[in-house]
N, C-alpha and C positions, 0 to 999 in steps of 0.2 A: 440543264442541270449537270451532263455531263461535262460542258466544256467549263462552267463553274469549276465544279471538282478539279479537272486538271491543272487548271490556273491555279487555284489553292494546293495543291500539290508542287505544282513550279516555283513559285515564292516560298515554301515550306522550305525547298530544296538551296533557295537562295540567304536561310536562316530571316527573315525578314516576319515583320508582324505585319497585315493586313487582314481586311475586313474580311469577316467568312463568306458571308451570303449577301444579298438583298432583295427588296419588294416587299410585298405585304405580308410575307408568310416570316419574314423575321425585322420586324419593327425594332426601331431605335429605344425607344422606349420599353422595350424586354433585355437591352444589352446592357454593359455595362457602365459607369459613368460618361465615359465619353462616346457612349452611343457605337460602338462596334466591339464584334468581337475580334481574339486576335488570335495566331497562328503564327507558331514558327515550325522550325523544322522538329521533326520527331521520327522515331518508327523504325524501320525496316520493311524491305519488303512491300509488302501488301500492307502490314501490321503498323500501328502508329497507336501512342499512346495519346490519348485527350483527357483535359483535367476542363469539366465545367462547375460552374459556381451560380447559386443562385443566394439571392438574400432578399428579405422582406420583413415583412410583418409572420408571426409564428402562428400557424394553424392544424387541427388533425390531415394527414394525410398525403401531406407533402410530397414527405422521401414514397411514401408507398408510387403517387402519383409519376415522378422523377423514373423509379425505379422498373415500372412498368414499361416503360420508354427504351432501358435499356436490355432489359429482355426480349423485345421484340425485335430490336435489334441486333440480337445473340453477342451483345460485345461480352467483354471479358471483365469484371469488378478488381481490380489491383489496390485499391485503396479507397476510405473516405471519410470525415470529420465530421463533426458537428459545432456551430457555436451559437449558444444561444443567452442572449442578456433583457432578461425583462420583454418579453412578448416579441423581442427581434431575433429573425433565425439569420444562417449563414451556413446552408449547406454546400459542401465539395465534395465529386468524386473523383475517381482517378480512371480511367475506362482505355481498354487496350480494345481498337475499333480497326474495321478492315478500312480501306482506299476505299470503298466501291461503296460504304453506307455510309463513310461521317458526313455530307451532306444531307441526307435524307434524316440521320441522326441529328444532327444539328437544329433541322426545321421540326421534328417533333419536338424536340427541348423547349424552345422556342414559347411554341403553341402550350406547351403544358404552366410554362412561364408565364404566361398572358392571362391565359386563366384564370390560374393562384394571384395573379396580379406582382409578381416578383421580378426583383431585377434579375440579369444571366448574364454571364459570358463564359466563353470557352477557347479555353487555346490547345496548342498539342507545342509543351515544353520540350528542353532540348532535351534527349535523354538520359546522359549524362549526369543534369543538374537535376534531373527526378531521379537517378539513382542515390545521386547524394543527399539527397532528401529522407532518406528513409531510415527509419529509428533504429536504434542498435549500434551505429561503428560510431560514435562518440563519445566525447566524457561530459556526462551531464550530472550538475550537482543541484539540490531542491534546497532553500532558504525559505524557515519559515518566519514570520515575522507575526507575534502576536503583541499587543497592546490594551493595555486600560483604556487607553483614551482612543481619537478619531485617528483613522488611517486617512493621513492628509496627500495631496499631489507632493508637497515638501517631499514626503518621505519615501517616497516611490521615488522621485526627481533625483533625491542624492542615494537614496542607494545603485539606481542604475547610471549614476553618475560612478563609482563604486568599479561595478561591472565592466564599464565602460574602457575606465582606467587600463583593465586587464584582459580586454578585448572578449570580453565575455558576453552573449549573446540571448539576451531572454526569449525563452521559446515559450509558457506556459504559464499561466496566471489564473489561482483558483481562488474563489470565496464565495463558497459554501453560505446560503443563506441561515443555518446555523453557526457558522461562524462571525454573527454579526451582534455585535455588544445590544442593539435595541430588539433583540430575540431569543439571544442567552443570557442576557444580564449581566455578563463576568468582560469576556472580553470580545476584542476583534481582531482575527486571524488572517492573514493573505499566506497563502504558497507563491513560489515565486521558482519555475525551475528553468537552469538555466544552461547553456553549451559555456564549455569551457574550451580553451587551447590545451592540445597535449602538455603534460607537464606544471600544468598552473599546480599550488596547491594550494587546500584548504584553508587553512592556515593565513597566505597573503589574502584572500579577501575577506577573512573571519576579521583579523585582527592586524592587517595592513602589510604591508612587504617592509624589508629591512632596509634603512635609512641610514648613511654614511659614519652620522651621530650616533648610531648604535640604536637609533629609538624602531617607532614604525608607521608607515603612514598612513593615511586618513581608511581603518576595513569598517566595513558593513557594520560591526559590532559600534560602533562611538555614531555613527551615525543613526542607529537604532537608538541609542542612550540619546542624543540630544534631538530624538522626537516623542521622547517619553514609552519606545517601545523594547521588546528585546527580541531575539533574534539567535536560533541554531541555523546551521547548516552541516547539509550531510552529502556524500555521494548516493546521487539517486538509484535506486535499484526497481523502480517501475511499483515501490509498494509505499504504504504510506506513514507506516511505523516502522522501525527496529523492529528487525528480530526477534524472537523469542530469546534464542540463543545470545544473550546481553548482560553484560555486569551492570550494573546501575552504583554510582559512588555518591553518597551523601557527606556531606558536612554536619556537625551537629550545631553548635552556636549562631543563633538568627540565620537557621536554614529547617532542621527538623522540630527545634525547641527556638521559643520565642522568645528567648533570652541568652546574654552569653551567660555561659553553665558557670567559669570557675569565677566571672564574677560575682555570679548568687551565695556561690560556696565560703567568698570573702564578707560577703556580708551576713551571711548568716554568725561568721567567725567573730562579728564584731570590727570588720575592716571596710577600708576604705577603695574601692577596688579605682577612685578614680585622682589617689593620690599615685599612681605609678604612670608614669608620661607616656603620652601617646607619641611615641618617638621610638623611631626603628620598626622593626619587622615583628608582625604578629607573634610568632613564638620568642622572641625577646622580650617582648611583654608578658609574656605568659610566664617564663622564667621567673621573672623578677615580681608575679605575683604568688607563685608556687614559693618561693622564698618567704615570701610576708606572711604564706600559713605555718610555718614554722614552730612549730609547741602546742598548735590546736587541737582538738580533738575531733575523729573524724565520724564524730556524730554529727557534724554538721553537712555531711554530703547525705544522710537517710533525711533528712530537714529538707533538704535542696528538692531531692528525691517526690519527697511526699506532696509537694505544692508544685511538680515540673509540670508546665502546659506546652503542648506541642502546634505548633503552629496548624492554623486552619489548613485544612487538605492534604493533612500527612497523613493520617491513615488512609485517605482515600488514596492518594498515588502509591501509596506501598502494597495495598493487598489490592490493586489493577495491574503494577506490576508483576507484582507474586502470580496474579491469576493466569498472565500473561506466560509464566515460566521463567521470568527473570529472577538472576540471583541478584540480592541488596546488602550492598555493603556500609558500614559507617565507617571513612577518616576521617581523624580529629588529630589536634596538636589541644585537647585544651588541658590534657592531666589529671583528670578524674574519671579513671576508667572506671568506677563501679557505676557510674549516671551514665556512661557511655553503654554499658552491659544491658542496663535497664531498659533503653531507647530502645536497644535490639531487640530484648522479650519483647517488651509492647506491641510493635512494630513488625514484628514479623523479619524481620532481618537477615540477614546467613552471615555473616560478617562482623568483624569489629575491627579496626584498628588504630590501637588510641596511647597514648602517653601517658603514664600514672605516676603519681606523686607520692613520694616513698613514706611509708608509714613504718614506725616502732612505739609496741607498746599502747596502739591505740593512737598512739599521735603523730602528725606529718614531723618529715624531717627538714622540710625546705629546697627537697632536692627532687628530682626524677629519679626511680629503679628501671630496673633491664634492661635490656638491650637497645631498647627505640629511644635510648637519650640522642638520637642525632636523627630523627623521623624527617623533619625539615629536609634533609637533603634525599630523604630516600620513600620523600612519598609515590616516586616513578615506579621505582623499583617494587613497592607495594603493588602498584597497579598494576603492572607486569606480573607478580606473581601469582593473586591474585587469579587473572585471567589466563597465566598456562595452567594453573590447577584445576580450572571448570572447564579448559578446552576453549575458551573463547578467544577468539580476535581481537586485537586491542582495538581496532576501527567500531568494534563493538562493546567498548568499556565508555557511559555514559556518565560523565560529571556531573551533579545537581550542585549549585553552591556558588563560592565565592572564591575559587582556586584560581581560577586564571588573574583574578582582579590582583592576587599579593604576588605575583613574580614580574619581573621583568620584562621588558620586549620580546629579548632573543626565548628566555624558558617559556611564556608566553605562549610564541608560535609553534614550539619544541612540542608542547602538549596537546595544543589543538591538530597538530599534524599526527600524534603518532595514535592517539588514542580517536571517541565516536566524537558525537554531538556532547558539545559546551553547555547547559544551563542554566545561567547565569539566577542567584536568587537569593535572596537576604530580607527577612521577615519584617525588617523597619520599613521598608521601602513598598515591598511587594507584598500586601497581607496574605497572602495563600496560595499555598503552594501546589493548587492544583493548574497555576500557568505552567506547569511543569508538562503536563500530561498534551496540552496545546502543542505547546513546542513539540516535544517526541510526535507529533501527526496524529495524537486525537483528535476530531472535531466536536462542536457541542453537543451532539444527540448525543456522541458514544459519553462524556463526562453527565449527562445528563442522567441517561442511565446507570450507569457505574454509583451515581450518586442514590438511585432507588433500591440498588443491592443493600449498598450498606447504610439499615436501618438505624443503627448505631450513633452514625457523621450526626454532631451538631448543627450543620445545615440540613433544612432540609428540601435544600434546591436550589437553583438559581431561580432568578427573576426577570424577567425584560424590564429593559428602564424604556422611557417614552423615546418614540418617535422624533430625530433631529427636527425643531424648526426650522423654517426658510424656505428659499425655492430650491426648484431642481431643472438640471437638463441631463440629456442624454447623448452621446455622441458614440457611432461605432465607424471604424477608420481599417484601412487595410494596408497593404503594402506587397508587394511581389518579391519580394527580398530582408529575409530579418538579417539585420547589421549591430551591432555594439552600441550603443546608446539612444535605440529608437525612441524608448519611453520616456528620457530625458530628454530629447527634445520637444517633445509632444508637450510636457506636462510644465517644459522651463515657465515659458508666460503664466503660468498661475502657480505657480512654487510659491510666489512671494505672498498670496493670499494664507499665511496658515491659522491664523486664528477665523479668517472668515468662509473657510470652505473644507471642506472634510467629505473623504467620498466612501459611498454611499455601500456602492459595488462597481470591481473591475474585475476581466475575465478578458484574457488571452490565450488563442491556442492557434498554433504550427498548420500549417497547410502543407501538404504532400508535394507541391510542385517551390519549395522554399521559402514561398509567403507567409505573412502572419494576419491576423485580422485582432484586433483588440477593440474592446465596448468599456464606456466609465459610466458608471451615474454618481452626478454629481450633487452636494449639496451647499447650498450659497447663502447666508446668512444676512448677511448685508447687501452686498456688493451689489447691483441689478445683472443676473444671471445673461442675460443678452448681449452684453458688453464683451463678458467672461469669455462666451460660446465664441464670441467672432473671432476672440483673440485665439481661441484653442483650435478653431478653424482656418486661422491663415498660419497658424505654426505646422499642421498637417501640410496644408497643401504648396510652401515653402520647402518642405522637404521631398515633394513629389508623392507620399501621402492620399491615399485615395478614401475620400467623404463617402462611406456606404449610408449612412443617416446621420441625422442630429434633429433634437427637438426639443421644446421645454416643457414639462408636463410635472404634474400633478404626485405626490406622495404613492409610493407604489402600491399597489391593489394586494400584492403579495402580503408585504411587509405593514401595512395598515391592517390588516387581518389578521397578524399574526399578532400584534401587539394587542391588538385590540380585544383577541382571546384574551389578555391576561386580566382583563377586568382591573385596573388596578392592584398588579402584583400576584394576581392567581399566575398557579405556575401554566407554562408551556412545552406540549409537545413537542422537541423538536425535531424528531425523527420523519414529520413530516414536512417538506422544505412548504408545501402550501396549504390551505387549508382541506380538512379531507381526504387526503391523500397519504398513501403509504410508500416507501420508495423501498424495492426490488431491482434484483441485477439478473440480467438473462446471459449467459454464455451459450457464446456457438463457435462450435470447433467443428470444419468441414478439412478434409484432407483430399486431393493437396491444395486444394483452395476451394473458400467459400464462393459458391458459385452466385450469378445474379438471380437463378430463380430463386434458390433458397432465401436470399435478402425479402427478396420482392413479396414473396408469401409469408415471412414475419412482420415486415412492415404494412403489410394487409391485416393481420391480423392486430397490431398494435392499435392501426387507425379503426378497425372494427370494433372494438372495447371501450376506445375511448382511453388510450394508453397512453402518456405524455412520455416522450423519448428525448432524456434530459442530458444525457451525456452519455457517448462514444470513446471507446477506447481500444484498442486494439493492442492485444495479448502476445499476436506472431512478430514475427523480427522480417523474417526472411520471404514470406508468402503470405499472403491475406488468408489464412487460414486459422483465426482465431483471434473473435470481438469478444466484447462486454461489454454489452448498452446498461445503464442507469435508469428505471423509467420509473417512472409514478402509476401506481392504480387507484382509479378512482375509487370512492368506499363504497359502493353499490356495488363493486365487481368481486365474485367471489372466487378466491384466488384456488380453488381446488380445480374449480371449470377452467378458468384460464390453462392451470397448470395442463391439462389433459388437450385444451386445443392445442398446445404448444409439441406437444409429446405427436400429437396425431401430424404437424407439419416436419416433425423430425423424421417420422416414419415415412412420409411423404416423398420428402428431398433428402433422404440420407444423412443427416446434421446432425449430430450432438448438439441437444440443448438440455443446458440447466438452469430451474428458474429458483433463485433462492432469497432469502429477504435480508435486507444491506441493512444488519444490522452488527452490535458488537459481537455476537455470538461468531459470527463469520470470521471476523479475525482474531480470536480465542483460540482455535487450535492446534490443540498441542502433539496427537497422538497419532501416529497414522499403525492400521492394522492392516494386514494381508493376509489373503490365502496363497498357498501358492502353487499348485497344481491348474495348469490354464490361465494361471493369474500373474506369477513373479516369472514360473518358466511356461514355455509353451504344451510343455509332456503332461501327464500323469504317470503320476512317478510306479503307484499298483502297476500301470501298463506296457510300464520300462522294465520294471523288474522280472512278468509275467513273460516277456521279449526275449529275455536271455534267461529264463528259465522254461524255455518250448509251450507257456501253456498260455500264448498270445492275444491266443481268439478266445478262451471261454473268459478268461478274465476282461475282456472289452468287453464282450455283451452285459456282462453283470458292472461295470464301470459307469456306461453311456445309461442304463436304464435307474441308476443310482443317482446319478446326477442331474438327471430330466423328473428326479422326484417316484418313479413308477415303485421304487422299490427301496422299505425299510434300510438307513444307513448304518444302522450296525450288522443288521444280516448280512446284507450283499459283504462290509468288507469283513465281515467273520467266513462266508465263504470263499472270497478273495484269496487270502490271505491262506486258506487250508490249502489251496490249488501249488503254493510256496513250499510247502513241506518238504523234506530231505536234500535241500539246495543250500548251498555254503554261503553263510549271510554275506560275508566280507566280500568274497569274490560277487555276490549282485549288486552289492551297493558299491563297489569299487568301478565297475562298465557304469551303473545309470549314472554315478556324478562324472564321470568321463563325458560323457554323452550329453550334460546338460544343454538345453536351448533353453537362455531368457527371453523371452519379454521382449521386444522394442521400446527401448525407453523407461526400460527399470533402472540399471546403470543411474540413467542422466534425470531421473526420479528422485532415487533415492539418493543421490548425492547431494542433490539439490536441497532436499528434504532435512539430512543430518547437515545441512552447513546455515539452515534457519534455522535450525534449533530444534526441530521436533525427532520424538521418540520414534521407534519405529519397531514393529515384531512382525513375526509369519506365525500365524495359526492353521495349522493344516490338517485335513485330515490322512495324510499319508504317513510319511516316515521318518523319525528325528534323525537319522545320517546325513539325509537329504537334504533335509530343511537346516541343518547347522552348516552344510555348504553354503547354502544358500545365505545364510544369514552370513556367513563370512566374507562372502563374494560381493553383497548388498553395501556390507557395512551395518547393519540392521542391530539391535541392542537385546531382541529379543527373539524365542523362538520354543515355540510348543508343536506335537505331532505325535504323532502313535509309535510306539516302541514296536517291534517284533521280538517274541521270544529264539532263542538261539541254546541250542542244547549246550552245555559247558564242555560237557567233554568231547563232539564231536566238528563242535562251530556249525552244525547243520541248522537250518529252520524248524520249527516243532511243528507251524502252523497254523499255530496261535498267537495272540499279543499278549504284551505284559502291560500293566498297569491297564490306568483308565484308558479308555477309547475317547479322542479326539471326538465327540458328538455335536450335532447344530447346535443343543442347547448348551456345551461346554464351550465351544467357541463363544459364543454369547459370554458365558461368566469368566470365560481368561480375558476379555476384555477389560470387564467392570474390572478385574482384579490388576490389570496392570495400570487400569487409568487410575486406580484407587494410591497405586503403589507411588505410580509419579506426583498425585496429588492434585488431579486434574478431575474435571466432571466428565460423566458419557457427554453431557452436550459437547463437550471442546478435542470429542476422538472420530476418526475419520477411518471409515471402513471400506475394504476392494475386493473385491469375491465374482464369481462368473457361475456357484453351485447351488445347487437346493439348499444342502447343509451352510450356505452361510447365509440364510436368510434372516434368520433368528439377528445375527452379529450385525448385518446391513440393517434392519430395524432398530436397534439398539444406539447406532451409533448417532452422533449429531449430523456427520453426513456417511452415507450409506449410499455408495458408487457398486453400480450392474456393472463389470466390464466384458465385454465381448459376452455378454452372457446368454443361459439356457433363454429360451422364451417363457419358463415357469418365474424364471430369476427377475426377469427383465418387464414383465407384470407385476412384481410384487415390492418394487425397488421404484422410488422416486426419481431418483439420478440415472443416467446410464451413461455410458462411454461401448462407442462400436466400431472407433478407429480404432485401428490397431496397431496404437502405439501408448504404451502406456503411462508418460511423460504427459500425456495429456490429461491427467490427474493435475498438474498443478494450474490449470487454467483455470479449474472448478474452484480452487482453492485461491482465485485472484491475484497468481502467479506469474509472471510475461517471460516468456521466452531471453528476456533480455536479461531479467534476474539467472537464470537457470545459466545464460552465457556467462557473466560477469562473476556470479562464484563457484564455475568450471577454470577460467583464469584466475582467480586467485587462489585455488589449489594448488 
C-alpha cells in the first residue's frame, strides 16, 4: 500500500492521470466509465486536494454513508454538489486529504460504492483550476425562458447557439417540477444561468450585438419569439427575484387593459379608429387620432371608463408586486390621462405618466396640453427620474410591455443595457399577464399561492393539462470541462425533431473541480425513441462527453401522480414537487468552515426521518462555511420534532441551523428590526455610560441579572439609571459614542440590506443619543430607545427618563407600528435581539433571530445565530455572500 501511494504521488508530480489503486478492494466496475480512477497533480505538502464523484440510481442515505468515510478519515470538506434528475443522483465532493490516507481513503470510497451499487471515481485536480472553479470571481447572468407551449431541444439548441456566439458558458440549468405546464397548467419555465466574458453586455445577447447595417444580430430574444417562448435576462445576484427595492413600468394599451384605450375612446365618439393608417411610429398614430376627437365630448372617455376590462393577471401581478415593496408605475403615450388615472386607483399604482388630450369647454381640441407633447423622446428620461426619486438603481427599473418592440436596434439595446429585466407582453397574443411574474423568477407554487390570497382574481387557479403522449428516454452525460456551446452540440442531432419531441425536464449543474454533469427527459411522439437516444449518444461521446446513464422508460412516477391528483381539472398542490411531501430549506452556517462532522450528523439525520435532500446550494464564496439544502419532509414527519433534533445536532457540532419552510412567505420580507445593545454594537450602552460615570460595577450587576430575565425590566433600568444622577448628559454620551464597538458584520449587513430594498430600525432599550449614532452609522431608516431626563438649567442627569420606557411589550408594538407604516405584514418583518426584553418582538416577527444570545433567549426563539458575525443574518434570509459582494461593488 505504501509503495502504491508513493507511485501515485510520483505521477501526481509528473501532472499525469493514472489509475489510483487496484485488486479486489477497488473493482472496475465501482470506477468510472472507463474503469479507473484518475489523478493528477494537486496539493502541497502533505495536503492534496481530492474531488470524488459517485452517481447511480438515488436512495436514502447515500451522502450520510459517503460522508462517514470522510470523517473517519479526518479529511477536510472544501466543497460539494448535488444533481439529481428523476431517481438518478450525482454526488461530488471536494476533500483536502493528507499523502498518508488518500489510499486508504480511496479504498473505503470504494467499498461504500459497491454497496450502494454506484459508480465512483476520484482524482486530485490541479489546483489552480479548482481555484478557479470557485463561485464568486465572475460575471454571471440567469435567462429565464418561460413558454405556453413545449420546451423543445430546438430551443435550447439555438439559444445556446446564442451564448456560444459570445463565448458564453452555461454553468446551471433549473426546472422545477412546478414549473412544468402538465402541473401548473399555465406555463413552462427553464432558468438557464450562465458565465459570461468580462465586458459582454446584456443588451448584445438580449437583443443581438450591432451590425455594420446599423441593425443587430440574431440575441436570445428573436430566438425565443420564433419558438413560441419569451425570455428576460438579468445579472445574476445568487437570488431568484429582483429586489424589493425595484420600479416596475407598465404600458397600458394590450398590456394592463385588453384593449387599446384611445381606440375605444374613438369609437365610443362615433369614429372610426381603423381609418387612420397603420404607418409610422405608434405616437404618430396616436396624433393623428387625438386630432379626429376634435369637437367631441369627453363624456365619452367615463363610457370608455365604465366598460374597461383589465387583462387576466393584472391585479394579481400588481398587488404580488406591491406586497413585494415594489413601486408601479404606468407609461403610456395614448392621451387620455383620466383612463390612465383610473388604471392607477384600481390597480394600486404609485405612478402615472401619460399624455393628455387637450380639452375646452367640455370638449377635445385635437391637440395634446402640457408639457409631455414630446414624451416619445423622453420616455428615458422619465425612467431615470422616476427611479432617482425612490433611490432605485436603473438596473432595477423593470419594463412590462411592448417598449423595446417600437424603437430601433441601436435605442433597443440603449434600454435593455441601462435599465433591469425587459418583459416583453401584449394581451392579443399572450392572454395573461401573470407570465409576467414567471419571468421576474416566480415559480408555480409561489403564483399558485399568490392566486389563493387573492380571493377576488376571476380565476380561481390554475389547472394541469394532461400528461404529454409518446415515449420517453432518459440520458445524463458529464464532461470535465464546461466550454461555450456544450448544449448545442449535444442537442444539434435532434433540434431538427421540433414538432415531434419536446422535453420533459433538463437539469444542469457546475462541478467544483470545472466540470458540468447535465440530465434530459425526453419525450418522443412519433419518431421510435431508440433511434433518437443513439443519435444523442454518439453526439456526447464525439465530443469526448462522458455517458453517466441513458435509458428508455416509462411516464414518470412523479409527474403521473401529480397530474393524476387533479382528477380531471381539480386543482394542484404545487408546493409539493411530489406527492406528500412538503419542501423545507435548512441553513448551516459553521465558522470558519463547516466541518465533516457536522455534514455527517445532518446527513444522518436526514436519512434517519426519511428526509429527501433535493438540492444543494451553497451560500459562502470564499470558505465552505455556509449551505442551503432544499429537502422534502415526508407527511407523517412532524416538523416541530424534526425542528428540535436539528437544534440538538446544532448544539452538538457547534452549527448554525435554521429550518424554515420554502415557501413565498420567505421571500416576502420587507422589514428588518434590531436591538442594539449586544446586537448592532458589542457594549451596553447603561454600562458605558455607568464606566465613565464611576459607578461600573453596581450598574453591571443589575444590567447582566436584567437580561438573563432574573429581574423586572423596568425596575432594574429605573434603578440603573438613578445611579446616573448629577453627571453631564453631553459629556457621557459624547465618550460612549466615541467609544462605540459594532458588531462584526453589521456594516456589511445592513448595507446589503438597504441596497435590496428593505427597511430597517433599532429598537432599543437603552438610549436615543446612542441609538441615532447608530442609526446614522448603519444607514438604518428608523430608531426608537429611551430618552433620559436632563435638568435644563444645569445639563446634569436627574436620574429619571422622560417619556415612555422602551419595554418587551413596546418593542413588540413599535414593530407592528412601523410594519404597519411601511405597509407590510408582521409575517414579511425580521427581528435580531440577544435579550429577555426582546422576546416578546422575536415572537411576533415572521422570522425571529437569537443572536449570540442569553440561554433564556436562546430557548425561547426558533432561529439562532452563535457565530459571531452578524452578516450571517443574510444566509437565513437566502442571501449568498456573492450578493452581499456584488452590491458592496456597485456602491
Amino acid at each position: 500500500e505504501k509503495r502504491s501511494a508513493s507511485a501515485a504521488q510520483a505521477q501526481r508530480r509528473r501532472g499525469q492521470r493514472r489509475r489510483a489503486a487496484t485488486g479486489p478492494e477497488m473493482p472496475a466496475d465501482a470506477m468510472g466509465g472507463n474503469g479507473r480512477a484518475l489523478a493528477t497533480t494537486a496539493g502541497k505538502g502533505d495536503q492534496n486536494v481530492m474531488v470524488f464523484r459517485v452517481w447511480g440510481a438515488d436512495e436514502p442515505g447515500i451522502a450520510e454513508a459517503f460522508m462517514k468515510v470522510v470523517v473517519d478519515h479526518k479529511c477536510q470538506v472544501l466543497d460539494l454538489a448535488q444533481f439529481v434528475l428523476d431517481g438518478s443522483l450525482m454526488f461530488t465532493f471536494v476533500l483536502r486529504v493528507g499523502d498518508q490516507s488518500s489510499m486508504g481513503l480511496m479504498k473505503e470510497l470504494t467499498r461504500s460504492a459497491k454497496e450502494h451499487q454506484l459508480q465512483l471515481d476520484f482524482y486530485f485536480p490541479d489546483s489552480c483550476h479548482l481555484e478557479g472553479a470557485r463561485p464568486g470571481g465572475e460575471l454571471v447572468a440567469v435567462v429565464s425562458v418561460v413558454s405556453p407551449k413545449e420546451i423543445t431541444p430546438a430551443l435550447l439548441c439555438g439559444l445556446d447557439s446564442v451564448l456560444n456566439e459570445h463565448g458564453c458558458v452555461v454553468k446551471e440549468i433549473e426546472h422545477r417540477c412546478d414549473n412544468k405546464k402538465e402541473i401548473n397548467g399555465e406555463y413552462n419555465k427553464v432558468e438557464i444561468r450562465v458565465s459570461c466574458p468580462p465586458r459582454l453586455k446584456l443588451a448584445t445577447l438580449a437583443v443581438g450585438a450591432p451590425t455594420a447595417n446599423g441593425e443587430s444580430s440574431t440575441g436570445l430574444q428573436k430566438v425565443a419569439w420564433e419558438h413560441g417562448a419569451e425570455m428576460t435576462i438579468r445579472w445574476w445576484d445568487a437570488m431568484n427575484r429582483p429586489n424589493g427595492k425595484s420600479l416596475v413600468v407598465f404600458g397600458l394599451s394590450n398590456e394592463l387593459c385588453t384593449c387599446r384605450v384611445l381606440d375605444e375612446v374613438l369609437k365610443e365618439a362615433g369614429l372610426d379608429p381603423g381609418s387612420v393608417p397603420a404607418e409610422g411610429s405608434i405616437e404618430k398614430q396616436n396624433e393623428l387620432k387625438v386630432a379626429m376627437l376634435k369637437g367631441k365630448s369627453t363624456q365619452v372617455v367615463q363610457k370608455v371608463i365604465d366598460r374597461l376590462e383589465f387583462t387576466p393577471g393584472a391585479r394579481l401581478v400588481c398587488s404580488a408586486l406591491k406586497r413585494l415593496g415594489f413601486r408601479l408605475a404606468i407609461l403610456t403615450n395614448v392621451g387620455v390621462k383620466k383612463i390612465a388615472e383610473h388604471v392607477k386607483r384600481e390597480l394600486g399604482m404609485d405612478y402615472v405618466m401619460s399624455r393628455d388630450a387637450e380639452v375646452v369647454d367640455g370638449l377635445f381640441t385635437g391637440k395634446y396640453t402640457g408639457e409631455l407633447t414630446d414624451v416619445r423622446f423622453r420616455k428615458a428620461d422619465l425612467l431615470m427620474l422616476m427611479a432617482e426619486r425612490e433611490g432605485i438603481d436603473y438596473r432595477n427599473v423593470i419594463l412590462i410591455g411592448e417598449e423595446v418592440t417600437h424603437l430601433n436596434a441601436a435605442k433597443a439595446r440603449e434600454v435593455v443595457e441601462t435599465f433591469g429585466p425587459n418583459v416583453y407582453f401584449n394581451s392579443t397574443k399572450l392572454k395573461d399577464l401573470t407570465i409576467a411574474l414567471y419571468l421576474l423568477g416566480f415559480n408555480g407554487s409561489d403564483v399558485r399561492a399568490l392566486r389563493k390570497r387573492r380571493r377576488d382574481e376571476v380565476s380561481d387557479g390554475a389547472v394541469a393539462s394532461n400528461a404529454p403522449a409518446g415515449k420517453r428516454f432518459r440520458v445524463q452525460v458529464s464532461a470535465k470541462r464546461r466550454d461555450p456551446g456544450q448544449l448545442q452540440r449535444m442537442l444539434t442531432p435532434l433540434s431538427s425533431f421540433r414538432p415531434e419531441m419536446r422535453i420533459s425536464t433538463v437539469s444542469q449543474c457546475s462541478l467544483q473541480d470545472g466540470g458540468m454533469c447535465v440530465g434530459f427527459d425526453l419525450w418522443v411522439q412519433k419518431q421510435e425513441p431508440d433511434q433518437l437516444l443513439k443519435e444523442l449518444l454518439f453526439a456526447c461521446q464525439k465530443q469526448d462527453f462522458q455517458v453517466l446513464g441513458s435509458s428508455l422508460a416509462s411516464p414518470s412516477a412523479t409527474d403521473a401522480a401529480a397530474v393524476a391528483a387533479l382528477g380531471g381539472g381539480r386543482q394542484l398542490d404545487l408546493a409539493a414537487a411530489a406527492p406528500g411531501r412538503s419542501h423545507y430549506v435548512i441553513t448551516l452556517v459553521q465558522k470558519p468552515q463547516i466541518t465533516a462532522a457536522s455534514l455527517s450528523a445532518i446527513f444522518g439525520l436526514l436519512r434517519a426521518r426519511s428526509v429527501n435532500l433535493v438540492r444543494i446550494e451553497r451560500l459562502s464564496v470564499h470558505d465552505l462555511a455556509a449551505l442551503q439544502f432544499t429537502v422534502e419532509l415526508p407527511e407523517e414527519l412532524e416538523t416541530g420534532s424534526f425542528s428540535n433534533e436539528l437544534m440538538e445536532a446544532s448544539n452538538s457540532h457547534g452549527i448554525d441551523i435554521a429550518f424554515q419552510k420554502d415557501d413565498l412567505d420567505r421571500w416576502m420580507r420587507r422589514l428588518v428590526v434590531f436591538d442594539m445593545d449586544s446586537t448592532l454594537i458589542q457594549q451596553e450602552v447603561i454600562d458605558e455610560l455607568a464606566k465613565f460615570a464611576g459607578v461600573e460595577d453596581e450598574v453591571k450587576k443589575l444590567t447582566e441579572a436584567a437580561m438573563r430575565g432574573e429581574l423586572n425590566f423596568f425596575e432594574s433600568l429605573k434603578s440603573r439609571v438613578a445611579l446616573l444622577k448629577g453627571h453631564n448628559a453631553d459629556e457621557l454620551f459624547s465618550k460612549v459614542k466615541k467609544n462605540l464597538i459594532f458588531t462584526p458584520g453589521a456594516k456589511k449587513l445592513c448595507s446589503t440590506l438597504r441596497r435590496l430594498g428593505y427597511k430597517m430600525a433599532v429598537i432599543s432599550g437603552g438610549f436615543l443619543p446612542v441609538a441615532r449614532e447608530v442609526q446614522q452609522y448603519l444607514g438604518l431608516d428608523y430608531a426608537f430607545a429611551n430618552t433620559l431626563e436632563v435638568d435644563e438649567t444645569t445639563g446634569l442627569l436627574t436620574g429619571h427618563t422622560s417619556g415612555p420606557v422602551v419595554t418587551p411589550q413596546r418593542k413588540r408594538a413599535l414593530l407592528a407600528t412601523i410594519a404597519d407604516v411601511e405597509g407590510c405584514e408582521l409575517q414579511q418583518t425580521i427581528a435580531v435581539g440577544d435579550g429577555a426584553n426582546d422576546i416578546p418582538m422575536l415572537h411576533a416577527a415572521g422570522l425571529g433571530i437569537a443572536f449570540c444570545a442569553k440561554p433564556k433567549v436562546q430557548a425561547a426563539t426558533e432561529f439562532r445565530i452563535n457565530q459571531k458575525d452578524l452578516s450571517t443574518v443574510l444566509y437565513l434570509i437566502g442571501v449568498s455572500e456573492h450578493v452581499a459582494e456584488r452590491l458592496a461593488v456597485d456602491m
